[in-house]
Kinemage of the C-alpha trace (Angstrom):
@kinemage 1
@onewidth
@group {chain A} dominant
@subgroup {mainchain}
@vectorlist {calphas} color= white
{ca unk a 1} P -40.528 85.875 29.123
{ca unk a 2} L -37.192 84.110 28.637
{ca unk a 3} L -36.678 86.361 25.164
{ca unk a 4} L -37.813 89.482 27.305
{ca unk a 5} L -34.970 88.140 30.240
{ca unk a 6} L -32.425 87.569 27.661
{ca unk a 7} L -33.060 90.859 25.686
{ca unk a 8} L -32.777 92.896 29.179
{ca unk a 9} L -29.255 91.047 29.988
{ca unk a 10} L -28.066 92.079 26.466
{ca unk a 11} L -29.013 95.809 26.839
{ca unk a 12} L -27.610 95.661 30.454
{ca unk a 13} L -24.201 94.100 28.816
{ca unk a 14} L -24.325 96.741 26.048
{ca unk a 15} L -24.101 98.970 28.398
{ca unk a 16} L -22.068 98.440 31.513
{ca unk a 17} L -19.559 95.738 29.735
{ca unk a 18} L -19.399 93.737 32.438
{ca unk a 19} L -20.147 90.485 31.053
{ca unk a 20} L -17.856 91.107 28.193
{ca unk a 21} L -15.037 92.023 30.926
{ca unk a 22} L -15.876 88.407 32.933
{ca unk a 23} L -15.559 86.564 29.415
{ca unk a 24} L -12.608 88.117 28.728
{ca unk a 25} L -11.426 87.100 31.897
{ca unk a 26} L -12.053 83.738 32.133
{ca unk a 27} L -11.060 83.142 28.630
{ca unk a 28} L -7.336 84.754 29.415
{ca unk a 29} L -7.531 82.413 32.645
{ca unk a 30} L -8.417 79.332 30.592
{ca unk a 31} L -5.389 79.713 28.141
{ca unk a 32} L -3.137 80.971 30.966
{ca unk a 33} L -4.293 77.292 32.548
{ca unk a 34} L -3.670 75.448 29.269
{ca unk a 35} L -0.448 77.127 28.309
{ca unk a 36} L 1.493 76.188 31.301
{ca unk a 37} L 2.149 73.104 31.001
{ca unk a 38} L 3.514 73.976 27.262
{ca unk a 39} L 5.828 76.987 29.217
{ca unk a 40} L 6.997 75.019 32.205
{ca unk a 41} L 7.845 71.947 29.730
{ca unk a 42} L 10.294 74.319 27.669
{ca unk a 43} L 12.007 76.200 31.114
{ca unk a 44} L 12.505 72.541 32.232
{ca unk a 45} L 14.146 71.563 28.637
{ca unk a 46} L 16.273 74.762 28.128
{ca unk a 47} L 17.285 74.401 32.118
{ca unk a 48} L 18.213 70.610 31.046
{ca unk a 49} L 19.805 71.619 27.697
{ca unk a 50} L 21.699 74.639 29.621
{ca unk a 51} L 22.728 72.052 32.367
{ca unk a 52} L 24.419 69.273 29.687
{ca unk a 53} L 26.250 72.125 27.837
{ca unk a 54} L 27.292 73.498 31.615
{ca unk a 55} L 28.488 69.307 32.305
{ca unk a 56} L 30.177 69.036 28.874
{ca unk a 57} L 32.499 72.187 29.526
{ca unk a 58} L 33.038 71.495 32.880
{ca unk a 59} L 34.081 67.659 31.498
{ca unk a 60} L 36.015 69.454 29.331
{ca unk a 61} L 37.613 71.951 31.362
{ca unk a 62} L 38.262 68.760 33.828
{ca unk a 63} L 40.121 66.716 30.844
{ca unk a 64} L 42.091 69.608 30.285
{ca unk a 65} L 43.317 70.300 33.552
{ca unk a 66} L 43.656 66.324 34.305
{ca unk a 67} L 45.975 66.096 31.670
{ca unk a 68} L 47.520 68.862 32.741
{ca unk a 69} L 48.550 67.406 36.104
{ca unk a 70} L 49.321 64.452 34.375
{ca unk a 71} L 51.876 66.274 32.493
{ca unk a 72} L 53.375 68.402 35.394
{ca unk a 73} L 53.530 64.978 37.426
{ca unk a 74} L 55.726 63.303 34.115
{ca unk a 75} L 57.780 66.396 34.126
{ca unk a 76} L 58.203 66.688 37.681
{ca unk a 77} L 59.534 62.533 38.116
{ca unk a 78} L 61.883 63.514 35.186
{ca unk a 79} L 63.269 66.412 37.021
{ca unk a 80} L 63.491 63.776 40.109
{ca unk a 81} L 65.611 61.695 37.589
{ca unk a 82} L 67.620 63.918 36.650
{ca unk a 83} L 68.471 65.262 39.837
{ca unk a 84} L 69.394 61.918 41.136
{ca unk a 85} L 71.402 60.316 38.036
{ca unk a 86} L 73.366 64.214 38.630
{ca unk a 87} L 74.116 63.561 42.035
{ca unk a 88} L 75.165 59.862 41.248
{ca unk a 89} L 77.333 61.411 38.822
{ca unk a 90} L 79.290 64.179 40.909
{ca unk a 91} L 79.662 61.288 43.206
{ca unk a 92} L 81.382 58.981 40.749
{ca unk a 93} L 83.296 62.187 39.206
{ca unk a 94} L 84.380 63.644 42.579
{ca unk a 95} L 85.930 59.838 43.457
{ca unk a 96} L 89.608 60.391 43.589
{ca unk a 97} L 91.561 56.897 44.087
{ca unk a 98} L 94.610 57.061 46.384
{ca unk a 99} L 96.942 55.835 42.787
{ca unk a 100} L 96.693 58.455 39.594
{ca unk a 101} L 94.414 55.652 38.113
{ca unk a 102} L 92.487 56.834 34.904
{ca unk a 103} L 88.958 55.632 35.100
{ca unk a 104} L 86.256 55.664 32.547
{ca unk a 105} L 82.504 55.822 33.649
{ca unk a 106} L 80.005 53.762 32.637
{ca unk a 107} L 75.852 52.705 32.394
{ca unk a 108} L 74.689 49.231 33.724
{ca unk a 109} L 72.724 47.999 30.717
{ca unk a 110} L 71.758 44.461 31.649
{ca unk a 111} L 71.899 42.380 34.770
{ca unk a 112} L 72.532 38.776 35.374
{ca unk a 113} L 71.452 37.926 38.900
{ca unk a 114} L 71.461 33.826 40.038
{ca unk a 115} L 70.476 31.722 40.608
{ca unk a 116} L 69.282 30.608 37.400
{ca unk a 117} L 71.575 32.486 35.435
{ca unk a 118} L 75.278 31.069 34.563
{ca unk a 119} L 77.127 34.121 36.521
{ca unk a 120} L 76.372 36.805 39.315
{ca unk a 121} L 77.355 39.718 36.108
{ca unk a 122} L 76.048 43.378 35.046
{ca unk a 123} L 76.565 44.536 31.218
{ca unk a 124} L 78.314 48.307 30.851
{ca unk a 125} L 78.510 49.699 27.785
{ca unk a 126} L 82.045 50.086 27.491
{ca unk a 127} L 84.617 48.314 25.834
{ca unk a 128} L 87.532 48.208 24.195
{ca unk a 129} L 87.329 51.512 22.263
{ca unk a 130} L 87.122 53.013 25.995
{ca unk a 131} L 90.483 51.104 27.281
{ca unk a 132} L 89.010 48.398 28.588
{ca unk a 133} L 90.591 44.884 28.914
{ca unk a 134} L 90.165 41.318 30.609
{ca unk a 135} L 89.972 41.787 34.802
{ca unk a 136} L 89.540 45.423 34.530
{ca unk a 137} L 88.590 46.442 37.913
{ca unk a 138} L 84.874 47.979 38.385
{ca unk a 139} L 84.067 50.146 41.446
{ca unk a 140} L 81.804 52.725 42.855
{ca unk a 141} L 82.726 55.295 45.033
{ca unk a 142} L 81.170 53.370 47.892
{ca unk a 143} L 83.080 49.888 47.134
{ca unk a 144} L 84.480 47.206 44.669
{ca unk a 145} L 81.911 45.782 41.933
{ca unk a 146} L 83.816 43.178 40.405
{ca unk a 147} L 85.844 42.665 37.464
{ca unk a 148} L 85.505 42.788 33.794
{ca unk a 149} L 85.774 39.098 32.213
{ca unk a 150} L 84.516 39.430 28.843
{ca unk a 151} L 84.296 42.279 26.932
{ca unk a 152} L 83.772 43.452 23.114
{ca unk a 153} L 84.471 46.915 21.423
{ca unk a 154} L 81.400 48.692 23.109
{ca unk a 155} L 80.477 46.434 26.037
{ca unk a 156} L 81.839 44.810 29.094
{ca unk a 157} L 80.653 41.540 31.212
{ca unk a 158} L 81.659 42.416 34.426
{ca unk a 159} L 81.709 39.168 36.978
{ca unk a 160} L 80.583 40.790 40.676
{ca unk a 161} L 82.221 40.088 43.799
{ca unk a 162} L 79.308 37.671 45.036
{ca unk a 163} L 79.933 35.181 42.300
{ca unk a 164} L 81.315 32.289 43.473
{ca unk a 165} L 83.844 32.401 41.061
{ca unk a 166} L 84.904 35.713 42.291
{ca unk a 167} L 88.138 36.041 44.555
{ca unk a 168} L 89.434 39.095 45.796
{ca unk a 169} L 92.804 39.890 47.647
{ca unk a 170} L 91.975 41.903 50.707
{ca unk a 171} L 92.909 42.974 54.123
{ca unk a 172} L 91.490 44.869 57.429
{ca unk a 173} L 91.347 48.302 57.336
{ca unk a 174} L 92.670 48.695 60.819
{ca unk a 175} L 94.467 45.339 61.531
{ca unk a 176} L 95.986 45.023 58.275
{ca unk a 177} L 95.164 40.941 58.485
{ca unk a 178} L 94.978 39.707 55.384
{ca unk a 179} L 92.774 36.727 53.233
{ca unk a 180} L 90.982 36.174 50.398
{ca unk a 181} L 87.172 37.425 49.966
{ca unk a 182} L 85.161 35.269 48.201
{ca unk a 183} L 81.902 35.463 46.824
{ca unk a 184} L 79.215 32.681 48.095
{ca unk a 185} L 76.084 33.509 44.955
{ca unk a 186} L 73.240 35.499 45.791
{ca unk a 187} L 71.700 37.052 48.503
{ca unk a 188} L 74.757 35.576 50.695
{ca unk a 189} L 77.444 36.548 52.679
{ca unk a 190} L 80.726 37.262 51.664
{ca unk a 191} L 83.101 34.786 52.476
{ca unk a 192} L 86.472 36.002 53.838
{ca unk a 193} L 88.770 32.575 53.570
{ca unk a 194} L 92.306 31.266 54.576
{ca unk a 195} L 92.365 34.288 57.809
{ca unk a 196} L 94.428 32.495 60.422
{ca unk a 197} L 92.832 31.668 64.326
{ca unk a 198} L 95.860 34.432 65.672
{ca unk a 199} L 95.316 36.857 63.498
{ca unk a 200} L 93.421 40.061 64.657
{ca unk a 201} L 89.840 40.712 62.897
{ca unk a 202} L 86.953 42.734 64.673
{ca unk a 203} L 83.236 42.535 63.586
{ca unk a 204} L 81.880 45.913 61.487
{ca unk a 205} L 85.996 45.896 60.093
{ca unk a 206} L 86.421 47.456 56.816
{ca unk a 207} L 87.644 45.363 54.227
{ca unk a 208} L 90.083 46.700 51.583
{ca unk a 209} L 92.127 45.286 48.534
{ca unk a 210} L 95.228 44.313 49.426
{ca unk a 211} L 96.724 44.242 45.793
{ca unk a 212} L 98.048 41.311 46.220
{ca unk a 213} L 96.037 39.186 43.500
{ca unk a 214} L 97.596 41.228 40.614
{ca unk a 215} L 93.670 42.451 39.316
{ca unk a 216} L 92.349 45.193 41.798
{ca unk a 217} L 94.857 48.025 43.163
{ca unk a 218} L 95.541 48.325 46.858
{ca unk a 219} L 93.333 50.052 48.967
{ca unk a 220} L 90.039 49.931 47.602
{ca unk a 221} L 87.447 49.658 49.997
{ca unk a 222} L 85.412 46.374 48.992
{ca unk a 223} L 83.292 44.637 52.389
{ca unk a 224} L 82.538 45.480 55.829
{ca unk a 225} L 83.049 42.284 57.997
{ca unk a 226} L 79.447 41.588 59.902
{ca unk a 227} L 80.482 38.246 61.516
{ca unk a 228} L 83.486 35.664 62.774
{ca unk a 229} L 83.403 32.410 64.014
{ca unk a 230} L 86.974 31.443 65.820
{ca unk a 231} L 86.498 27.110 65.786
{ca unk a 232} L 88.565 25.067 67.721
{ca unk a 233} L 88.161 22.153 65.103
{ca unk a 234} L 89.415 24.287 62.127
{ca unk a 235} L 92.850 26.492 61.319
{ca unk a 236} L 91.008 29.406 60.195
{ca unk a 237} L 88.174 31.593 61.397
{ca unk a 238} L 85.171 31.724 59.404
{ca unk a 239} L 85.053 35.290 58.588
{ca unk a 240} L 81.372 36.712 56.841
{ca unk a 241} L 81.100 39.692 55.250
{ca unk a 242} L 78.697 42.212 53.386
{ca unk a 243} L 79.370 44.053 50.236
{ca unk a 244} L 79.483 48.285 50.227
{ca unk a 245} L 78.039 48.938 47.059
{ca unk a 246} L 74.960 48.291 46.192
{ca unk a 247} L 75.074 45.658 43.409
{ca unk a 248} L 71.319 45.099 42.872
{ca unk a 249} L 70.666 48.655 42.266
{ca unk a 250} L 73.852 49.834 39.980
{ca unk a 251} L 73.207 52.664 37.868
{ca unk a 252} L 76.712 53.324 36.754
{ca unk a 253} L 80.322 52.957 37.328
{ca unk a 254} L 83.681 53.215 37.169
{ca unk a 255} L 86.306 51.233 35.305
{ca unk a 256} L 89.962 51.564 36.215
{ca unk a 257} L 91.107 51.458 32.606
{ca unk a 258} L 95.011 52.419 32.964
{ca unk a 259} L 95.819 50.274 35.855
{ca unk a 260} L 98.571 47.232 34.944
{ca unk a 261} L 96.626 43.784 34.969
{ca unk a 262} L 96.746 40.738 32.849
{ca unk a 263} L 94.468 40.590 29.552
{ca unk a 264} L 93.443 37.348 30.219
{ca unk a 265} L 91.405 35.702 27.118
């Protein structure tokens, strides 16, 4: 009976197909099943592989343009230099002293700021060749520097106004009262000595050079007076001052190269 069952489901097959069509089927279905995992694995690689390429160029492309701001940011502070050493310069170059003084400009190469070192000094990098000699008088256009005490052929030590070794002729602006400005090392106050009780100062006073010491020419604008002390125990007043240029920050100068002073070795 089973043979007779089996035979009938054959001929039936033979004929209609469907079996064949349900095997067929299924059998698609199985591998469809199987073979996914297989396809989704390679999507998933390729997507990963696509995505690390994607990440390397855009790592790239971030590199590029990183180094690219870095670049435009150099350039840009160089322009800022420039501008600013061009200003300092029409400044110096416009200066026009109240004597026809010849003047030769100059770069601050080294600094020697106390207290540990043996003078209050800058280093320019002129010299003899330029005209320059022993006490030559340095300025900015905002105020006195100091004055050159050594120098070679190419370079200059130039001794500033707050060494205490410095001593400047000067006088008021407006009152015309005379003394001598002294310097008192760093980060102090100018000293203005030997100004009589009488005479006539006022705080925030201009201080000028008087000419009077034989080194700096008259009328150079050196301190501005910030305070004075009138004692009743002392013949003088005690006269402090502050200096108008900036000496921590000096870029460059001006030496007064044809001006008559002593070449003192």
């Amino acid at each position: 009976m089973t043979i007779a069952l089996l035979l009938g489901v054959y001929t039936w097959n033979w004929r209609t197909g469907v079996l064949d069509a349900i095997a067929e089927r299924s059998g698609m279905d199985m591998v469809s099943w199987a073979g996914w995992p297989l396809h989704w694995s390679r999507e998933k690689v390729q997507s990963a592989w696509s995505r690390y390429f994607y990440l390397v160029g855009l790592r790239q492309e971030n590199d590029r343009l990183r180094s690219k701001v870095t670049e435009l940011f150099l350039q840009l502070s160089r322009l800022h230099e420039e501008a600013a050493e061009a200003s300092r310069l029409r400044a110096l170059y416009s200066f026009h002293p109240v004597e026809p003084w010849d003047f030769e400009g100059g770069r601050v190469v080294s600094y020697r700021f106390g207290p540990h070192a043996a003078v209050e000094s800058i280093l320019v990098d002129k010299g003899t060749t330029s005209g320059v000699t022993t006490n030559t008088p340095v300025i900015t256009p905002e105020g006195v520097v100091g004055r050159v005490l050594r120098k070679s052929t190419r370079l200059s030590q130039v001794l500033l106004i707050t060494d205490p070794n410095s001593k400047v002729a000067v006088m008021s602006r407006e009152n015309r009262t005379q003394g001598i400005l002294v310097g008192q090392g760093p980060s102090a106050f100018l000293q203005m000595q030997y100004v009589p009780l009488n005479d006539v100062l006022e705080e925030g006073e201009v201080l000028i050079t008087s000419g009077m010491d034989g080194v700096f020419p008259k009328g150079l604008p050196v301190a501005r007076i910030q305070t004075i002390v009138r004692s009743s125990v002392s013949l003088f007043q005690t006269v402090q001052a502050v200096a108008l240029a900036d000496l921590r920050n000096l870029e460059e100068v001006l030496m007064i190269t044809n001006y008559a002073q002593p070449d003192v070795e």
